[in-house]
N, C-alpha and C positions, 0 to 999 in steps of 0.2 A: 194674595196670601196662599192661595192653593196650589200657583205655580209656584211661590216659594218655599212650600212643604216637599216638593221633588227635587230642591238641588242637596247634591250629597252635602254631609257634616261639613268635610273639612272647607270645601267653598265658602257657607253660610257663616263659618267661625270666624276667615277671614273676611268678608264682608260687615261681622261684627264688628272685627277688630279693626278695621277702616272707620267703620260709622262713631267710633270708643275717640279713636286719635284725631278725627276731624274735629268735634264735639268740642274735646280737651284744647284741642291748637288754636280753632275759630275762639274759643270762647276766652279760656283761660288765659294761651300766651297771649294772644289779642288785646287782652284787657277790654272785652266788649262790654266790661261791668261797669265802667268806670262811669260817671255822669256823662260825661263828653263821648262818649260812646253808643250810649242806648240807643239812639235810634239804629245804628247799623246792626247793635244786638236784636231789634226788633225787625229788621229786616231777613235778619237769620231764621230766626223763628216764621216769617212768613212764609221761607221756602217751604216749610210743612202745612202751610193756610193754603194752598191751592191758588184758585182765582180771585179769593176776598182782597177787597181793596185794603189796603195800609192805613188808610187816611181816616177808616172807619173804625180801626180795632184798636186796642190797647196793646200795651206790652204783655202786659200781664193775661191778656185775650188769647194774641199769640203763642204765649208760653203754652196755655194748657194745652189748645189745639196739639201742637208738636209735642208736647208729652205723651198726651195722650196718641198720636200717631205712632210714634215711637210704642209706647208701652201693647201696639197691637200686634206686636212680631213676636211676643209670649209665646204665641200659640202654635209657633213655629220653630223654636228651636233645637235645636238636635241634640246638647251636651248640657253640662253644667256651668262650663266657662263660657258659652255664649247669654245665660243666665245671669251672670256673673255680668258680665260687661253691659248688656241691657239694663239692668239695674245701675250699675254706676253713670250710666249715662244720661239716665232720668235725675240720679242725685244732682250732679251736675246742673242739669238743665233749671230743675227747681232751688236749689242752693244758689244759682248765678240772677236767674230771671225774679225771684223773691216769689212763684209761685206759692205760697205756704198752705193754698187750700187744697194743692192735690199732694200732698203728703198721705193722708191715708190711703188712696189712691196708689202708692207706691206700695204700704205698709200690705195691702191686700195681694197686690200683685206678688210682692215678697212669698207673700204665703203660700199663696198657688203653687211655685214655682218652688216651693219647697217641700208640698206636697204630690210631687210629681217623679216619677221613678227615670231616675236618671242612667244612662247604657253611656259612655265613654271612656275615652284609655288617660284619665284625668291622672297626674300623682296624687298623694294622698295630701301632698301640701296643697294641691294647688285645689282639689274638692274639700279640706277644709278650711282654707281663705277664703272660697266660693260662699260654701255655707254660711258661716262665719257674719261676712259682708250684709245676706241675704234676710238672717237673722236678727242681726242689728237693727236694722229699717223696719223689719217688719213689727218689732215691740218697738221702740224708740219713735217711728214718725205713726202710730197707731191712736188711735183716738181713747182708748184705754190700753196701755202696756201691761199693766199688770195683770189684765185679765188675758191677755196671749201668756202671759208665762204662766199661769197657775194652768190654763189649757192644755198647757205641754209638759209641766209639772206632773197633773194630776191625771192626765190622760194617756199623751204620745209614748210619755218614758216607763211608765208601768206595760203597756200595749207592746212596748218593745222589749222589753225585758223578759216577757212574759211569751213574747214570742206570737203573739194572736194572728188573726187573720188581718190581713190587711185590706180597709176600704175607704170608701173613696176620699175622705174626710181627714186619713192619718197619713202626718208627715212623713211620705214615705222615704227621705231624706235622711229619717233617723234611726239608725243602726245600733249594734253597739261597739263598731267604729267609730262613728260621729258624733256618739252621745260625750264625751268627753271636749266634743267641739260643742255643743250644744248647747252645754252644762256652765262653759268660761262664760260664753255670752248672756246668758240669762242670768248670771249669776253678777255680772258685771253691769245688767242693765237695770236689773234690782238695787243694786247698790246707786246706779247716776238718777232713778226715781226719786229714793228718797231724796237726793239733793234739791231737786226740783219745789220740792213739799214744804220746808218753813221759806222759800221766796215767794210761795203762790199768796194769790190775795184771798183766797178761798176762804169761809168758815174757820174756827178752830175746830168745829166738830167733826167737819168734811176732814180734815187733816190727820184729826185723829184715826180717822176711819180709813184712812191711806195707809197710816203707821201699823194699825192693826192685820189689817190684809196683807202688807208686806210682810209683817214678822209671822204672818201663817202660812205665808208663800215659804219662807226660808225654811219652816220648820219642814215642809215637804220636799226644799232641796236637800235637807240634810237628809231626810229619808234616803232619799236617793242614794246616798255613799253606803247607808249600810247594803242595801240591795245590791247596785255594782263594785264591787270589791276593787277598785285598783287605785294605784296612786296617783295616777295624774289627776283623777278626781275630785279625792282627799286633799289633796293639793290645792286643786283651786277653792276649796270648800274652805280651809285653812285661811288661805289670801283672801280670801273674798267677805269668808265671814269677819273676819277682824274689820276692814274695812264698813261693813252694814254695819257692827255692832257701834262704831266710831261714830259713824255718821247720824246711825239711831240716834243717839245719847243726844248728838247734836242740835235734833230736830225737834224732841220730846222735852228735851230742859225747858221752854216757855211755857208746857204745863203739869 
């Protein structure tokens, strides 16, 4: 990894973008998912196991190994789109191999990598699909979501509005360019929460206590539009909130 922190950007971008289309080709057009498949899918995953025998590991063995191989090129990246691709290629790898226990494992990694100040000649679509993507995973496959958004509800977007000193801890990812990227997705992963909540098998009490923290979450996204005044914001505040309110109603009618 130390020699691969000296090859310039644009090498290491494409060498991501190599490792992105292998990943997707091997795995996806392949169809190495398919039952009749596995073992060769497990044999893929071995090229990241080193010397370990096959005979002895699981599929699901293999997977994390190579996940977790893969996920140790973090630390070397140069741009936001090779960010970008590293992450999808972990999706990939645990969405295909049914890894489900390194999911937060991703959702962490997400964060890092979002709190890392990014230097590249990115456009502005392509750094907010980046973010975007980054975002998603990092609340969604997290072991508590909602407490990553009230985190950046309550912390990142005031810190950033505000203009404060930046350290080491604050998404430095979030601007007040990106906060409108920021804002869709939390705003949207708030709303796929609740859906999750009357199919859990959890408590009714625990559930209510989900319903509660989410509608105190919202009341602090809504803060948020008055503080940054624009419309795309308001916008999605509008779209998004209809849809929580919908879904609220939804989840709350059994008590």
């Amino acid at each position: 990894l130390a020699e691969t922190t000296r090859w310039n950007g644009t090498q290491l971008t494409g060498e991501f973008g190599e490792l992105r289309v292998v990943v997707k080709h091997t795995i996806t057009r392949s169809k190495l998912s398919q039952p009749d498949n596995l073992k060769i899918l497990k044999d893929f995953c071995m090229a990241f196991n080193g010397s370990a025998d096959s005979h002895q590991v699981t599929l699901e063995q293999a997977a994390k190994t190579a996940i977790r191989y893969v996920g140790t090129f973090s630390v070397c990246l140069p741009n936001l789109s090779c960010a970008h691709v590293l992450v999808k290629t972990l999706v990939v790898l645990i969405n295909i191999t049914k890894a489900v226990a390194l999911k937060d494992f991703v959702a962490e990694l997400s964060g890092k990598l979002l709190k890392k100040c990014w230097q590249g000649d990115e456009t502005t679509q392509q750094r907010n699909e980046a973010i975007s993507y980054l975002l998603k995973y990092h609340v969604a496959w997290s072991n508590d979501g909602l407490e990553k958004i009230e985190v950046i509800c309550a912390n990142a977007i005031p810190a950033t509005l505000e203009e404060a000193e930046v350290d080491d801890d604050k998404y430095q990812s979030l601007s007040s360019q990106t906060l409108p990227c920021y804002y869709r997705v939390m705003m949207a992963e708030l709303v796929n929460h609740l859906k999750t909540v009357r199919a859990s098998s959890e408590e009714d009490s625990q559930k209510l206590m989900q319903l509660e923290i989410s509608a105190r979450i919202l009341c602090m996204m809504i803060q948020v539009v008055k503080a940054f005044d624009k419309r795309s914001v308001l916008g999605i505040a509008l779209r998004c909130g209809q849809q929580y309110v919908d879904t609220f109603l939804k989840c709350s009618m059994p008590f």
